[in-house]
N, CA, C and O of each residue as an XYZ file, in Angstrom:
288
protein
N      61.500     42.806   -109.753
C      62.739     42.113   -109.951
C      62.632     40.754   -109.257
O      62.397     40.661   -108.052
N      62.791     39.839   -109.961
C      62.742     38.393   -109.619
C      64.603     37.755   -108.726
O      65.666     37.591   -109.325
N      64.375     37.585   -107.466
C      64.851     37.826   -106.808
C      65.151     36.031   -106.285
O      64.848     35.614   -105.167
N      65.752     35.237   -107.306
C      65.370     34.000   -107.022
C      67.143     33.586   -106.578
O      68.173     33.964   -107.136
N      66.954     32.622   -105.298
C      68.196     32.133   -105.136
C      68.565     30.973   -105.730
O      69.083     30.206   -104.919
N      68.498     30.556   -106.817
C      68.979     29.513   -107.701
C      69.722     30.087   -108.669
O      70.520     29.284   -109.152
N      69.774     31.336   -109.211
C      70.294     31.998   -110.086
C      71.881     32.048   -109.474
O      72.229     31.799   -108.319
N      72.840     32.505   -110.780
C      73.994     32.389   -109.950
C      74.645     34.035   -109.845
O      74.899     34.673   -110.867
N      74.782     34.384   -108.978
C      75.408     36.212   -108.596
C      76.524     36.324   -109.867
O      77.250     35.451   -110.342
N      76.369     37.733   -110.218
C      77.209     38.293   -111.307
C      78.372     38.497   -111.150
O      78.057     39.646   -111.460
N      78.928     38.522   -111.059
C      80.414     38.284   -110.815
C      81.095     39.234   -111.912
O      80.490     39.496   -112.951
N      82.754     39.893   -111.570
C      83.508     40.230   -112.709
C      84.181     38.927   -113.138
O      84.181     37.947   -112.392
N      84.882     38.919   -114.616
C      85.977     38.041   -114.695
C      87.271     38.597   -113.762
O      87.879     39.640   -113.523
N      87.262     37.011   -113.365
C      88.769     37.133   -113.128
C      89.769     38.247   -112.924
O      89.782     39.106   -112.042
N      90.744     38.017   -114.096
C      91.604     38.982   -114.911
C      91.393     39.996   -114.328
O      92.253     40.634   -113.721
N      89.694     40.424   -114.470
C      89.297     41.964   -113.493
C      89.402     42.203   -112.521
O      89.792     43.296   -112.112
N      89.079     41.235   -111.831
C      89.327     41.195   -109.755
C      90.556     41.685   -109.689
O      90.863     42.812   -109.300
N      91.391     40.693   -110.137
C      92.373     40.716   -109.310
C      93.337     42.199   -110.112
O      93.992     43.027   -109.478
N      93.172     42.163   -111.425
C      93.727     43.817   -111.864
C      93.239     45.139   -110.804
O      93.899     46.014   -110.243
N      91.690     44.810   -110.830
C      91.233     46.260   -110.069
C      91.550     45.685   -108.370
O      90.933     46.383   -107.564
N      92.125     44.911   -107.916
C      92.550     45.011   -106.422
C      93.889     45.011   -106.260
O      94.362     45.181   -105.136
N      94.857     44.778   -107.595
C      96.709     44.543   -107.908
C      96.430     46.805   -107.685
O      97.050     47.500   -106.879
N      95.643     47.174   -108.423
C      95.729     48.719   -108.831
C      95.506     49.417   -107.474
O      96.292     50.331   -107.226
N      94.472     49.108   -106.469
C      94.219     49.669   -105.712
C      95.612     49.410   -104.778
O      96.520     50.237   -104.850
N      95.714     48.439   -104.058
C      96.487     48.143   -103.473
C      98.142     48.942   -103.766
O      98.879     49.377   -102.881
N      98.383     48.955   -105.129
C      99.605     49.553   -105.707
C      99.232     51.226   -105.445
O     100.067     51.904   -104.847
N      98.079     51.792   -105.868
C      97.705     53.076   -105.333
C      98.182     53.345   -103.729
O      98.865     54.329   -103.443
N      97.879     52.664   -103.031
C      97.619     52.496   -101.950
C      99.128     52.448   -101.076
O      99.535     53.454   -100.495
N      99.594     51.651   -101.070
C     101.598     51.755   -101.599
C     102.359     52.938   -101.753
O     103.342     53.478   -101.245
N     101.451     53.151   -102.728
C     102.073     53.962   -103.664
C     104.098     54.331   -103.598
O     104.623     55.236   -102.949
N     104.553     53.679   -104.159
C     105.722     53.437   -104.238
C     106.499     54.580   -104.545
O     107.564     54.671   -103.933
N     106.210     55.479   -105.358
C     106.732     56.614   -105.954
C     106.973     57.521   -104.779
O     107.711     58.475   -105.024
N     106.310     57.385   -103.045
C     106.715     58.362   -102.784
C     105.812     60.016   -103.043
O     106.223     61.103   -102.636
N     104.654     59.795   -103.743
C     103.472     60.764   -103.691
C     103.998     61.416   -104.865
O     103.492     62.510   -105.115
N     104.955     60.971   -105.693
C     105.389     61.408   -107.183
C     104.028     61.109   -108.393
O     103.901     61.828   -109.385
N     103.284     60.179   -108.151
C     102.074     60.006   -108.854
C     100.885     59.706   -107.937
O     100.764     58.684   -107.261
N     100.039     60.707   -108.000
C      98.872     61.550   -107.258
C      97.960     61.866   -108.305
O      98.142     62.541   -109.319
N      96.871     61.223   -107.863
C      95.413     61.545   -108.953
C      95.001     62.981   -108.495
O      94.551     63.803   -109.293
N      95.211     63.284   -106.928
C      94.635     64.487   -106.264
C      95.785     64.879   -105.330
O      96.267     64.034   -104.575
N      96.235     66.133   -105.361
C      97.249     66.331   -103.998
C      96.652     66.108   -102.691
O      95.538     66.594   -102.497
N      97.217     65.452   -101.768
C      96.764     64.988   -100.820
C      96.525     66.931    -99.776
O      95.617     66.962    -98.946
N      97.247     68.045    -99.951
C      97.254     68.742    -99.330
C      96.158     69.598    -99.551
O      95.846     70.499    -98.773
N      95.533     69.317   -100.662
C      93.837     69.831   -100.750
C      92.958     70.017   -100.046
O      92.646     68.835    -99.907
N      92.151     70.622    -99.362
C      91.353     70.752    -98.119
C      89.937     69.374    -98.589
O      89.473     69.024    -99.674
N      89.776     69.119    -97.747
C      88.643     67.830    -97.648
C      89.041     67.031    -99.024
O      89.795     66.070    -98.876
N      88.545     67.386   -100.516
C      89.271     66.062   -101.644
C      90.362     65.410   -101.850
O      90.401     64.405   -102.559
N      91.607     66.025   -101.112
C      92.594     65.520   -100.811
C      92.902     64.423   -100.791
O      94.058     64.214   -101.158
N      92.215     63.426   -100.447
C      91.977     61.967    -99.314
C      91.358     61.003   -100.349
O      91.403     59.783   -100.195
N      90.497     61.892   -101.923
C      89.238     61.347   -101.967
C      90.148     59.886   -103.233
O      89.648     58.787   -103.475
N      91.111     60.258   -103.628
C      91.874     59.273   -104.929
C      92.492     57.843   -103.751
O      92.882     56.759   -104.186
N      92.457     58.100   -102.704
C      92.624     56.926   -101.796
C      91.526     56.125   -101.226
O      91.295     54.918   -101.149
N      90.931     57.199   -100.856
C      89.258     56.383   -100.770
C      88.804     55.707   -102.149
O      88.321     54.582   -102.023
N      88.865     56.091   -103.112
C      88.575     55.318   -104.228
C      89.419     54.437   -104.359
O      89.155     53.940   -105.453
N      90.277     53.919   -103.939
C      91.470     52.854   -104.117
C      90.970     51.548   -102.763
O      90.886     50.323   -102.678
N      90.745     52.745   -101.900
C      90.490     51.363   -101.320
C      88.960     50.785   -101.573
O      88.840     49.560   -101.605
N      88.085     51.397   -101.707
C      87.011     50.816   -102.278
C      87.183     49.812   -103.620
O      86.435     48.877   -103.904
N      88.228     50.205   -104.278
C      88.531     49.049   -105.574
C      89.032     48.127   -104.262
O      88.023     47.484   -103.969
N      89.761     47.872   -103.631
C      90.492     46.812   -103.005
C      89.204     45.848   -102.052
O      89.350     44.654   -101.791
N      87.981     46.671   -101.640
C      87.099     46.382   -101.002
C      86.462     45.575   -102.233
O      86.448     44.351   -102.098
N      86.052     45.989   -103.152
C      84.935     45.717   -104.346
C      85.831     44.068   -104.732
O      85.181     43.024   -104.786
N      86.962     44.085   -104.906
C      87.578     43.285   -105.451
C      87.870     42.096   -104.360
O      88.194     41.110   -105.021
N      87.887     41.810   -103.085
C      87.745     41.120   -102.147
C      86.337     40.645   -101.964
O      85.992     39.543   -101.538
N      85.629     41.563   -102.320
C      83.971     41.019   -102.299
C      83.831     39.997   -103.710
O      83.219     38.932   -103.787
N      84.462     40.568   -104.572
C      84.359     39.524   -105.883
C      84.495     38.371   -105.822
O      83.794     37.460   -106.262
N      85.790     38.364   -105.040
C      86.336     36.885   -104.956
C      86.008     36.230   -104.308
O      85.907     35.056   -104.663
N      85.493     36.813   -102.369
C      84.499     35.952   -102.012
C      83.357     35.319   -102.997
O      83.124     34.128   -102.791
N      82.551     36.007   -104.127
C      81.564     35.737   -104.286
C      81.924     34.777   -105.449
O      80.999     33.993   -105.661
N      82.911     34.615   -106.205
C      83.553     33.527   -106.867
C      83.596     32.300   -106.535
O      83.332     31.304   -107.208
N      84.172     32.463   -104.748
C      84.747     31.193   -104.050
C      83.475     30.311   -103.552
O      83.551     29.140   -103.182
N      82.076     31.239   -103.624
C      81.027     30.485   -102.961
C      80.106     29.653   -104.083
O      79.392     28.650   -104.090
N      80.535     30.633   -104.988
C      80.015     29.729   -106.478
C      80.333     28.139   -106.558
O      79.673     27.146   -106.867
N      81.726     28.390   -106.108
C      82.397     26.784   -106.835
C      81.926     25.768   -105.888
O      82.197     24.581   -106.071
């Protein structure tokens, strides 16, 4: 794998960042009050795991945009 720093890093669009970090973040919130749950939180160990995936979108999507902002 040609590993050259002139090339420019892959990036999502836009639109995508900021949807998959608006989603996590709103997961994350979660406004409803635990009325909408991918996993019941009272589950032994997976419980936890539909929040951990939320914040990893919120992580993934902060890394995007850094890597947007260094482009320009």
């Amino acid at each position: 794998m040609n590993m050259d720093k002139n090339t420019p890093a892959k990036t999502w669009p836009p639109f995508w960042i900021y949807l998959t970090g608006f989603i996590g973040i709103i997961y994350i919130l979660n406004p409803t009050m635990g009325v909408f749950e991918l996993i019941p939180d009272n589950l032994p160990v997976i419980g936890n795991l539909d929040e951990g995936a939320a914040a990893i979108l919120i992580w993934n999507a902060v890394q995007q945009l850094r890597a947007t902002r260094r482009l320009k």
